[in-house]
VMD Tcl script that draws the C-alpha trace (Angstrom):
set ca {
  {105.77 -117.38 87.96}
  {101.75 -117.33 87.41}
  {101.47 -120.30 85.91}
  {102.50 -123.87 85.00}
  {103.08 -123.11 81.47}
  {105.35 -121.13 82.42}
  {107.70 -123.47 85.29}
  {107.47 -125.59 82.13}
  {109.47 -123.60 79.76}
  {111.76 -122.75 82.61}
  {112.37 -126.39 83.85}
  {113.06 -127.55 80.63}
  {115.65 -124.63 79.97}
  {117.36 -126.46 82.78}
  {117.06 -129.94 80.76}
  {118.96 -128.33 77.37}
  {121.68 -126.53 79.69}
  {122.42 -130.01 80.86}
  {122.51 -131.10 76.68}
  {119.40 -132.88 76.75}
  {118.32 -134.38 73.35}
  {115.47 -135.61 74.58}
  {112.78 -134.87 77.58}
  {109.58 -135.96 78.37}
  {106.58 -133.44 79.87}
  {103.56 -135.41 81.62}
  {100.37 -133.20 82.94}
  {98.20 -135.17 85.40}
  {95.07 -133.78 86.10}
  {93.75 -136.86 88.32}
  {90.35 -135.14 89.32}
  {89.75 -138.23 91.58}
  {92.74 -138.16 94.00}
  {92.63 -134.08 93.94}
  {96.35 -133.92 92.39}
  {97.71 -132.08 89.54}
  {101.41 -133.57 88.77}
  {103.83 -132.61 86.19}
  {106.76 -134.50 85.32}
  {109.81 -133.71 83.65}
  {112.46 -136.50 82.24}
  {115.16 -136.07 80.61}
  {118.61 -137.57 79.05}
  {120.92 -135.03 80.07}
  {123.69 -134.82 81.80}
  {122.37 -135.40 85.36}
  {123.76 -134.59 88.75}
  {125.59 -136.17 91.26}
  {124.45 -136.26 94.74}
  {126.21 -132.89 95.40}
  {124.93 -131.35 92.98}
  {121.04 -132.56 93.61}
  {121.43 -131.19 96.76}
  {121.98 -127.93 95.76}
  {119.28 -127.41 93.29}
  {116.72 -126.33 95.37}
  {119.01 -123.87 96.96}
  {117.94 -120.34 94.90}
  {121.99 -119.22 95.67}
  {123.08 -122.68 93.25}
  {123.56 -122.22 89.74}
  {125.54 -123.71 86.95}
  {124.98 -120.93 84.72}
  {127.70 -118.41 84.13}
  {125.09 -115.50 83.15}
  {123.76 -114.92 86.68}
  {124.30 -115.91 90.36}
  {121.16 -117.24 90.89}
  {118.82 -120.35 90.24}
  {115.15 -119.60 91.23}
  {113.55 -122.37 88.76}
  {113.56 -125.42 90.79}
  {113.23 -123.51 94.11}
  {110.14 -121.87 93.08}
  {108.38 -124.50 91.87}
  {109.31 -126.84 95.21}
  {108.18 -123.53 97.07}
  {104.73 -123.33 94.91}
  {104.17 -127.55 95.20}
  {104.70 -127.39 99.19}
  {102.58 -123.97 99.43}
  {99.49 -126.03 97.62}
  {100.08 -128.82 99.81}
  {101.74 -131.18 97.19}
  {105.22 -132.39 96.75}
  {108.42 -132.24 94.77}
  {110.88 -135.00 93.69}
  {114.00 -134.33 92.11}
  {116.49 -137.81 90.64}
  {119.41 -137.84 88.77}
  {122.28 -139.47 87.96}
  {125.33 -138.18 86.27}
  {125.26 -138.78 82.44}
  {122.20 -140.53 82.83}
  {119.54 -137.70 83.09}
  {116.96 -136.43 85.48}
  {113.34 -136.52 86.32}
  {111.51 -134.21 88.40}
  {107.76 -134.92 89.82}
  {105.67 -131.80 90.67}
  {102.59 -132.37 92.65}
  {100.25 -129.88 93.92}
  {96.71 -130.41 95.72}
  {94.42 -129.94 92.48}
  {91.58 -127.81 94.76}
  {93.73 -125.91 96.61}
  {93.94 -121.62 96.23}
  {97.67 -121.90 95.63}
  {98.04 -123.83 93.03}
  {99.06 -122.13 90.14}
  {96.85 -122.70 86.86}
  {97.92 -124.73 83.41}
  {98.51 -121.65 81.97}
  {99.12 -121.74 77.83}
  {100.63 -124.88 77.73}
  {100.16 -124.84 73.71}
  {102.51 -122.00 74.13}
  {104.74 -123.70 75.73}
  {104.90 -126.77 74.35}
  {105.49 -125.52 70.53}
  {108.84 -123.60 71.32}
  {109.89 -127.12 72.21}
  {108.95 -128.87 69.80}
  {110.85 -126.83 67.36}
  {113.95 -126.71 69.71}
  {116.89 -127.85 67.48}
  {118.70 -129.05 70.40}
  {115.66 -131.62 70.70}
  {115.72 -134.47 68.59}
  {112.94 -136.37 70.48}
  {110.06 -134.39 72.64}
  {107.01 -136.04 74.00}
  {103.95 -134.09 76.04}
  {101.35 -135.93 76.96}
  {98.59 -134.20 78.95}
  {96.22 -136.88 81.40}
  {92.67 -135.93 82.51}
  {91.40 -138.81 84.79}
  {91.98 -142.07 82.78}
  {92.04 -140.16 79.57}
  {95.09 -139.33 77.38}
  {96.57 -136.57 74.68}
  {99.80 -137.85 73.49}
  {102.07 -135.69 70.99}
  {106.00 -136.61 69.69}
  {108.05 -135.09 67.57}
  {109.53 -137.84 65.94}
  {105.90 -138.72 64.75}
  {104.91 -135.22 63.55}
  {108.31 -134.94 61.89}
  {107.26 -138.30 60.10}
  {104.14 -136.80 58.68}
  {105.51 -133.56 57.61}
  {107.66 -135.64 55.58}
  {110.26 -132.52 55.18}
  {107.84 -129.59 56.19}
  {109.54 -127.54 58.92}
  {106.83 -127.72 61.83}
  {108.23 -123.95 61.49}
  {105.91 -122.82 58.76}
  {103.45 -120.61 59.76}
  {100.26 -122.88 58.77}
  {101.83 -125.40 60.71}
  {102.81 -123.60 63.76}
  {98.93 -122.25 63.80}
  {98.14 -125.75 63.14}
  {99.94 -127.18 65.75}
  {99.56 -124.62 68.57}
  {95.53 -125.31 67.84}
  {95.94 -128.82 68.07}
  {97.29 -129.13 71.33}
  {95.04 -126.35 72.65}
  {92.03 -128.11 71.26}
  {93.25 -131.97 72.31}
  {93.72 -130.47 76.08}
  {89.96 -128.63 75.62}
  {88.73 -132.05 74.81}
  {89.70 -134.18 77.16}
  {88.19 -131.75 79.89}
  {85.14 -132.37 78.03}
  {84.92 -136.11 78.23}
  {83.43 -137.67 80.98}
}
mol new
graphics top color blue
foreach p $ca { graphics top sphere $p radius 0.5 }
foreach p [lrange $ca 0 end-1] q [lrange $ca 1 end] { graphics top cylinder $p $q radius 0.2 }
display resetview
């Protein structure tokens, strides 16, 4: 994958296989301690020890559609080629959180990518009845939730085209301007 956009989209494909209703997506761009972490929670279905094993093996898959899982190995495989770290929890029918972390400076670490792109498609996933990205830049924060848009669309679907524009923009522009503060 060439970016982190797109390990997004993919991680939290695992989340809704495992009936997630709800997941959380953190971005940490902590310029300071040269780390760029992304975490993942969800309310799933979880694992059991067994199973969390076996997720970073690319031969493991619960999926019926093909014999191989290359999400969650390739983004361990990216985090320890840029010198971070990866963290996978999880507990059965309690949900699971992964922590990506990857050296902010270093030449492997893939870039943010379109994560307006990204983020959208889940935030009109019907499977989703909560979703929360928030994006960090040093001690600065971007927060968005679906519950809250949904509040002040009052009955709008977020997937009318002025809003869709609108809303890809938004995040776009709230990321853009928190790189900008100081």
């Amino acid at each position: 994958m060439n970016d982190l956009s797109l390990y997004l989209l993919d991680l939290v494909q695992n989340s809704l296989s495992a009936n997630a209703t709800r997941v959380d997506i953190v971005i940490e761009e902590a310029i300071e301690s040269n780390q760029l972490r992304m975490t993942i929670t969800d309310n799933g279905d979880g694992m059991d020890e067994l199973q969390l094993k076996k997720t970073v093996d690319p031969f493991y898959t619960t999926r019926t559609s093909r014999a191989v899982g290359l999400g969650i190995p390739f983004i361990k495989m990216a985090c320890e080629l840029a010198d971070g770290s990866f963290e996978i929890t999880s507990q059965k029918n309690m949900g699971t959180k992964l922590i990506a972390t990857f050296d902010y400076y270093h030449i492997n670490t893939p870039p943010l990518g379109n994560l307006e792109e990204s983020v959208y498609p889940l935030l009109i996933h019907p499977q989703l009845s909560e979703l929360t990205y928030m994006h960090v830049y040093h001690q600065t924060s971007f927060k968005l939730e679906k519950s809250t848009i949904m509040k002040l669309l009052d009955g709008v679907p977020m997937t009318e085209g002025v809003i869709m524009q609108y809303l890809i923009t938004y995040i776009k522009e709230s990321i853009a301007q928190l790189r900008r503060l100081p």
